[in-house]
C-alpha positions as CSV (number, residue, x, y, z in Angstrom):
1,X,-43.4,55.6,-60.9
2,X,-45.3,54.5,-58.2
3,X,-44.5,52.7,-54.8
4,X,-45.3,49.2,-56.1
5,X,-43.1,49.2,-59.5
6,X,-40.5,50.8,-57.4
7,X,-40.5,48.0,-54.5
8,X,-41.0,45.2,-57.4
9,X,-37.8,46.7,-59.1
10,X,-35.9,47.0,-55.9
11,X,-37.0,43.3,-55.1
12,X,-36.0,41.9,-58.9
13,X,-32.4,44.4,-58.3
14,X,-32.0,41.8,-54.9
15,X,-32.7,38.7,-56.7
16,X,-30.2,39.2,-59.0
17,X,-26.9,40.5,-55.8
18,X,-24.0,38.3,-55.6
19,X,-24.9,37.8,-52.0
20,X,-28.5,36.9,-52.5
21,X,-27.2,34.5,-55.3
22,X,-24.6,33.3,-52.0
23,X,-27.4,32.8,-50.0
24,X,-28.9,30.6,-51.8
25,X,-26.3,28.7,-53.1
26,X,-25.4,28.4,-49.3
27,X,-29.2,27.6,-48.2
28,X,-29.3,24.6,-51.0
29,X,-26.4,23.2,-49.3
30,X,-27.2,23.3,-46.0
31,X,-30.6,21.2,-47.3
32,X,-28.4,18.9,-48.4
33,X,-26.8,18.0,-45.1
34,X,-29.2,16.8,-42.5
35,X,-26.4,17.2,-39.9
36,X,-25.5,20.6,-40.3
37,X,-29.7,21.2,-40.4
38,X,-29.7,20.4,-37.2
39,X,-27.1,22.1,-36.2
40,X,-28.0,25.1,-37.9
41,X,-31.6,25.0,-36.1
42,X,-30.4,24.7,-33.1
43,X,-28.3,27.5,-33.4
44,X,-31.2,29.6,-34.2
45,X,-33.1,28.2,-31.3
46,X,-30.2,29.4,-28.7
47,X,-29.6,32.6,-30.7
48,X,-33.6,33.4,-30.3
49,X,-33.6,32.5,-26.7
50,X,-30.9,34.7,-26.2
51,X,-32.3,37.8,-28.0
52,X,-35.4,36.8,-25.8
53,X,-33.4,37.0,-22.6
54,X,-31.7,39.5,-23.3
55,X,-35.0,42.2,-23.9
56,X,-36.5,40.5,-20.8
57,X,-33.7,41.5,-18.8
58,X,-31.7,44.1,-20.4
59,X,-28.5,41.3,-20.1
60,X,-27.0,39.2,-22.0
61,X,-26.1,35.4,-21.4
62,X,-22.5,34.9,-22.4
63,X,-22.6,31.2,-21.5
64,X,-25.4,30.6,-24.2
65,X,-23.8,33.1,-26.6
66,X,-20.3,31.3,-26.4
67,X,-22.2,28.2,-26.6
68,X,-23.6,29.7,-29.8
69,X,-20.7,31.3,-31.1
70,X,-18.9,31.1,-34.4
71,X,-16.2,28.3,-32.5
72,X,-19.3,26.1,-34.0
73,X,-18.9,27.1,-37.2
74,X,-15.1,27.6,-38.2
75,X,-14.3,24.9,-39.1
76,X,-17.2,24.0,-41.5
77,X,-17.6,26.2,-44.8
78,X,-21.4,26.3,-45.4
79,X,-21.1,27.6,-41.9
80,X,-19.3,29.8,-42.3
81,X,-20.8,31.4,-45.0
82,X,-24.3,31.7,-43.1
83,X,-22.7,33.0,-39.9
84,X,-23.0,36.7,-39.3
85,X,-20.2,36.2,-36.9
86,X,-18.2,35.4,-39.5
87,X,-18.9,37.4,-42.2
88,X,-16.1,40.2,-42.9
């Protein structure tokens, strides 16, 4: 077996996970709520700029990563589903 028909196997083995199948049941509801789009984008725009800070200065920012934190996303479901914060 070579490296491609192992990495196509391996991809088809993720496709069919429970928590790819989550995912995506989570990622179709998110598109259909335009609010918690937002929200979720500007989530990943904080997140990013923290990361960014952080490697730039060897520090994090807890104001931004409070601001970020899962406090947001508690109380909402799909939220909670697609925060890492949250995840067990």
């Amino acid at each position: 077996m070579n490296v491609y028909d192992t990495a196509n196997k391996l991809a088809g083995e993720i496709k069919q996970s429970e928590e790819y199948m989550n995912y995506k049941m989570a990622k179709q509801a998110l598109s259909l709520n335009s609010k918690l789009k937002e929200q979720l984008q500007e989530f990943e725009k904080i997140r990013y700029e923290v990361q960014v800070e952080l490697m730039q200065t060897g520090k994090n920012n807890e104001e931004k990563i409070i601001r970020t934190g899962c406090g947001r996303c508690c109380s909402d479901r799909t939220w909670r589903q697609l925060c890492i914060a949250c995840q067990p």
